[in-house]
N, C-alpha and C positions, 0 to 999 in steps of 0.2 A: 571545441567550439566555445566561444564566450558567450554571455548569457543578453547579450547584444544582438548575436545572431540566431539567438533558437527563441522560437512561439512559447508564450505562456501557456501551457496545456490548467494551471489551476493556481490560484490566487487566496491569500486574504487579505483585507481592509481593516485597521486597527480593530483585528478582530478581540472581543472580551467574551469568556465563561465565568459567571458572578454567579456562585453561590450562596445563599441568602444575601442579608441587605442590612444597611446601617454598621453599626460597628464588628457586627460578626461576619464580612458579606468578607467570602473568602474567593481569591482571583484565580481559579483554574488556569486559564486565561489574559494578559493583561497587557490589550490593546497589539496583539498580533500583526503584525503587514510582512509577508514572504510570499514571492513567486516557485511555484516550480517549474521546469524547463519540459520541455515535450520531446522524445529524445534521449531523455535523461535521468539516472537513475540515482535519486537522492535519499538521503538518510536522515532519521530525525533523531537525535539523542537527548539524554540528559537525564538527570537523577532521579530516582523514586519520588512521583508527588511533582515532577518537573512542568508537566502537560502536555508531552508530546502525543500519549495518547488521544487525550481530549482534543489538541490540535488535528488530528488523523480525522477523527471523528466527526466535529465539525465540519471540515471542508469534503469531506465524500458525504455529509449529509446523512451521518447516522445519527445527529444532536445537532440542537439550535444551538446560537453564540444569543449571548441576549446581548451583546452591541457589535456593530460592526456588520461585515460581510464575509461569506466563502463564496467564489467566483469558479465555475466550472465550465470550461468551453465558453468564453465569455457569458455566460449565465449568472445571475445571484441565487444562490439559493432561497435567500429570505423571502424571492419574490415567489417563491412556485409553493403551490397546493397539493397535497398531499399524492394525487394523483401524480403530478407532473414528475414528483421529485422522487417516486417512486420509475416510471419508466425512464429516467436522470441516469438513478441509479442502476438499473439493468440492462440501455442499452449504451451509456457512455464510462461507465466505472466499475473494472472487474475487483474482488476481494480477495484476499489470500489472507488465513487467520490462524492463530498461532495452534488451534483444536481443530484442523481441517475443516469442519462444520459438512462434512460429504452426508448426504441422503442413505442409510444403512440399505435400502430396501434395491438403489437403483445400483445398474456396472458403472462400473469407471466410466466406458461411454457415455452411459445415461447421463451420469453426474457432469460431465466433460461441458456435454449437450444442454443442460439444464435450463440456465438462463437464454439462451436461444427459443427452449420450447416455450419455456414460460410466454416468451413475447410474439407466440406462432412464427416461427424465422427461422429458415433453414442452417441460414448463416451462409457464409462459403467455406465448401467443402475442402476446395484445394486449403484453405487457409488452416481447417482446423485438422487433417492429415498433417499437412506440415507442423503444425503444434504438438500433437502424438507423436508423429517423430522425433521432434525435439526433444523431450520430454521421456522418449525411452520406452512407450505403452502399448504400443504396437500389441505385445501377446500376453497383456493384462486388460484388454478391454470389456471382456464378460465377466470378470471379478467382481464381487460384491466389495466394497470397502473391508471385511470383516477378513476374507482371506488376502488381503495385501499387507505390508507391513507400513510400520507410521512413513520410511520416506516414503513408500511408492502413492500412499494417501494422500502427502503433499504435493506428489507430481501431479495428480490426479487433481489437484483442488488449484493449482498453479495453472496446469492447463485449463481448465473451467474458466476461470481470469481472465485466460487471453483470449478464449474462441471466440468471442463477441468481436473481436480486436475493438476494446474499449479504448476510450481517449486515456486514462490513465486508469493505474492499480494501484489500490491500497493495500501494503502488507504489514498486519499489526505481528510483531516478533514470530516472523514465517518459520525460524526456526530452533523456536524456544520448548517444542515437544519432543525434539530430534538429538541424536548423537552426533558429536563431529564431524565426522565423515559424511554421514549423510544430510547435515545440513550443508557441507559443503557443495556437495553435489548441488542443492535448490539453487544456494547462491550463484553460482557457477551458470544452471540455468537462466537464473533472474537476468543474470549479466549477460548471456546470450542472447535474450528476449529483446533486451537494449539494443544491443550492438548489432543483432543481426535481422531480427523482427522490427526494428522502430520503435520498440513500443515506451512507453512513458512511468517509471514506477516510484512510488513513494512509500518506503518503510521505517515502520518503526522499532529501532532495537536498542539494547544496551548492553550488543558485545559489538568490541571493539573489532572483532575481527570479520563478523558481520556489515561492520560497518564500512570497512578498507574495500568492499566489493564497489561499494559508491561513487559515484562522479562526485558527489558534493553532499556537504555535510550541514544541516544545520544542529545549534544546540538550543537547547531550553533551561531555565532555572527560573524557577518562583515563577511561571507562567510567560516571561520575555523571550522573547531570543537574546541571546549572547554572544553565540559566534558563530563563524561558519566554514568550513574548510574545502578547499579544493586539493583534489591529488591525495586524497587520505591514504596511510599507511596506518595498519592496527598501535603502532608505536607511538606514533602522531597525536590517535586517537585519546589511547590509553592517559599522557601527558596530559589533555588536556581537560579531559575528563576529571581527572585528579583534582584539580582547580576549580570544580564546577562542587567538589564534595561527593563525587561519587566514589 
């Protein structure tokens, strides 16, 4: 599909992160505007110091932009109050984060469940079975984090993500604690999630082959965007990356 025919699930407005001011005032950020598609699962790249984290960051409303806008589910962030943007965040944008961040104390379940309880909400059941299923957890459900290994903690923390079935997910380098193989597996499921869940995902990484799982590719350098690809191959990537000084 072209980005003609799919809904903007999240946005920003020449968005800016300015650290201090006057002549030292250093552009995390500088003047940002990119949609991402709903649908669709897109990748943010670019070099050490680029801002794609800071970009992430911003627009899921973990940090303000001091100019500009993040748009979520046609919402501004700038406009809501701590409350608002606090139930924003847990019942329209699931997380996935490169240290699982799983609860040590609670199962897999529990952790699965979390943001649901948080917000008294059952959720739907059929939805979030079919998510353990996806995801492979079916007979890791009363494990604590501590007896599963790092994938099955990212499955555990992917699935968490989607039980809400949030308007979009934010994955900061999903699998940057993981071996090959096993982060192939998340990716695999991410791209499943897309493809056969609906669901909407935006991550951040800086492997190329991470990044080939993607529908579409933005990059970063010195806080701009730069470029952006469709139909990524790690190959593709790698080239182009090179150019960017990574």
């Amino acid at each position: 599909m072209t980005p003609q025919t799919l809904a903007v699930a999240a946005s920003t407005i020449s968005a800016s992160k300015i650290y201090g001011s006057g002549e030292d005032a250093v552009y995390a950020l500088n003047d940002v505007s990119v949609e991402f598609y709903e649908g669709q699962f897109t990748a943010i790249m670019g070099p050490s110091g680029s801002g794609k984290s800071t970009l992430m960051h911003c627009i899921a409303g973990l940090d303000e932009l001091t100019k500009g806008s993040a748009i979520i589910d046609g919402v501004d962030l700038s406009t809501m109050k701590d409350k608002g943007l606090t139930e924003l965040r847990r019942e329209k944008i699931g997380f996935v984060f490169q240290s699982f961040n799983l609860v040590p104390t609670l199962t897999a379940n529990e952790n699965i469940r979390l943001p649901l309880m948080l917000g008294n909400d059952k959720g739907d059941e059929a939805w979030i079975q079919n998510v353990i299923n996806t995801v492979h957890l079916q007979d890791r459900l009363t494990h604590r984090p501590s007896e599963l290994s790092g994938g099955q903690q990212q499955r555990v923390a992917v699935a968490r993500a989607l039980a809400s079935k949030p308007r979009i997910i934010f994955a900061d380098e999903p699998t940057g604690n993981l071996d090959s193989t096993t982060g192939a597996e998340i990716l695999s499921f991410m791209r499943k999630a897309v493809d056969e869940l609906g669901q909407t995902i935006v991550m951040v990484t800086h492997d190329p082959v991470a990044a080939a799982y993607a529908d579409r590719i933005i990059f970063l350098a010195d806080g701009k965007v730069v470029s952006e690809m469709t139909e990524p191959t790690s190959g593709k990537v790698l080239d182009l990356m090179k150019t960017l000084g990574n």
